[in-house]
N, C-alpha and C positions, 0 to 999 in steps of 0.2 A: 518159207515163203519169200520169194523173190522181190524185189522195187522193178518191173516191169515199166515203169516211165523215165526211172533214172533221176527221180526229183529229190530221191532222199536213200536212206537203207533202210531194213527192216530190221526192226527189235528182236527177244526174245521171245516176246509173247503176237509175233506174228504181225504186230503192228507197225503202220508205216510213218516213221521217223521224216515228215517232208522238208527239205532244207530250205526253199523256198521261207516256208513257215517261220522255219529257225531264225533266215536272213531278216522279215521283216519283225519280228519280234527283238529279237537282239539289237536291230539297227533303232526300230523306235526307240525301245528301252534305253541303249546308249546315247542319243542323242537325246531325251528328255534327260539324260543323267547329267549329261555334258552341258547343258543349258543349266539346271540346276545347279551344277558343281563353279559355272563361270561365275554365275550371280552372288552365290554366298563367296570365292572366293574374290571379287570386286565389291563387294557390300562397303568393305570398310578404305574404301577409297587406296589402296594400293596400286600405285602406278608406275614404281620404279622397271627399269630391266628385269632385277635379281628377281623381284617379288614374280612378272612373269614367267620366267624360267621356273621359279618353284611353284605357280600356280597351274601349271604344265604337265608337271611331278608329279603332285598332285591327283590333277584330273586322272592320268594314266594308272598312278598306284587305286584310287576308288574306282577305276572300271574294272580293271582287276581284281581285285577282293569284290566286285558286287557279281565280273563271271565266275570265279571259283565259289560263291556262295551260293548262287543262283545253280550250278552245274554241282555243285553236291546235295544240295534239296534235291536235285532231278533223280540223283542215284541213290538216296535213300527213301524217295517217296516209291519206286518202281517195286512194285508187290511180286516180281520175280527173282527167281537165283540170278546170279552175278557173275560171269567169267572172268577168267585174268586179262587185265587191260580195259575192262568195261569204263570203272571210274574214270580210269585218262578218256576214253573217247567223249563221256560224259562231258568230262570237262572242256573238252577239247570242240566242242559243236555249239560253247557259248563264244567262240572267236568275231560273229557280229557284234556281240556287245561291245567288244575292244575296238575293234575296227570301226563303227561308229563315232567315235571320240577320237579318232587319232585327226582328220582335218581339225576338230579344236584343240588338242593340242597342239599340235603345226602351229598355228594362229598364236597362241599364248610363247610357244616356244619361239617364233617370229618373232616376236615384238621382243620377245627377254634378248633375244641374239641381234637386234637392232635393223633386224631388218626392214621395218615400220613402226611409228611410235607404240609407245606401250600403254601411252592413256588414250582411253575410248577403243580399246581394242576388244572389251567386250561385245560392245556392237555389231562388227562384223560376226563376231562369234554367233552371236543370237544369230543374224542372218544366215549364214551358211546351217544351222544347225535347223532354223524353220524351214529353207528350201530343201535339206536334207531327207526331211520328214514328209514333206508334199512329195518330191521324188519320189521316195522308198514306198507310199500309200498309192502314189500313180501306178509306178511300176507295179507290185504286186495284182492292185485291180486288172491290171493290163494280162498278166500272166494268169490271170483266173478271169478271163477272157470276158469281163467285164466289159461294155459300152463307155465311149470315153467321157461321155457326160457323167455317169457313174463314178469312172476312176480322178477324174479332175476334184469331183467331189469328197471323194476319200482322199484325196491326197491335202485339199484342204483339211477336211478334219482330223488328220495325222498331222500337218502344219498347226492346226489351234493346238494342239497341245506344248509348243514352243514358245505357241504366242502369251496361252496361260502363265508358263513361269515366268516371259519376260513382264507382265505385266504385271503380276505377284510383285513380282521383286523391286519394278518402280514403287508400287503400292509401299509394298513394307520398307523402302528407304525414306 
């Protein structure tokens, strides 16, 4: 069976894999990952350069291990035979999850390379990571041809969940 829209490919079992999906799935996911991963790595007040260079690191090596784990569940839980190269594509269709986190890493790896201070550089990070998330809830509504009073409002509630961990994370400091 064909992907006659071009949105996605089709599986083994005839079904349609939509990339769309993947993107705003992946990009949420990353992006609450990457708000979560800034906050525990600023909990304990680290503000040198080095610390953000390696806070950087970090976030890049946990998006990583959270796509290759997230993309090997997919290819173990699928109840069909398995071709050669399946696992890599698997793996390979979690690249929104990465790609989510890389403006915060930029940010963290900024500030470790001096190109703006290093303390209070999680703040911006929360910011780009909640307008991120309103974005990625916009856009999607928009592409599933949603009313923009609709999509503004999904993109708000894709944003609260930024705004959760940033508020957790005051909370619990």
């Amino acid at each position: 069976m064909a992907d006659t829209q071009g949105t996605g490919e089709t599986g083994p079992d005839g079904a349609r894999h939509d990339t769309r999906e993947a993107v705003l799935f992946g990009g949420v996911y990353g992006a609450v990952l990457a708000c979560s991963m800034v906050a525990a790595l600023t909990q304990y007040g680290h503000t040198s350069r080095d610390s953000r260079r390696y806070d950087a690191a970090w976030l890049l090596v946990t998006a990583l291990a959270s796509a290759l784990a997230h993309g090997y569940a997919h290819y173990i839980a699928e109840r069909t035979p398995h071709r050669r190269g399946d696992a890599l594509r698997t793996l390979a269709d979690e690249w929104p999850l990465v790609a989510a986190v890389l403006p915060t890493a930029f940010v963290l790896a900024g500030a470790g390379w001096g190109w703006w201070p290093a303390d209070g550089v999680e703040y911006p990070a929360f910011a780009l990571n909640i307008a991120l998330l309103f974005a990625l809830g916009l856009v999607t509504a928009r592409w599933s041809h949603r009313p923009w009073t609709v999509a503004i409002t999904i993109g708000a509630v894709d944003a609260m969940l930024g705004v959760v961990v940033v508020v957790a994370n005051a909370v619990i400091k």
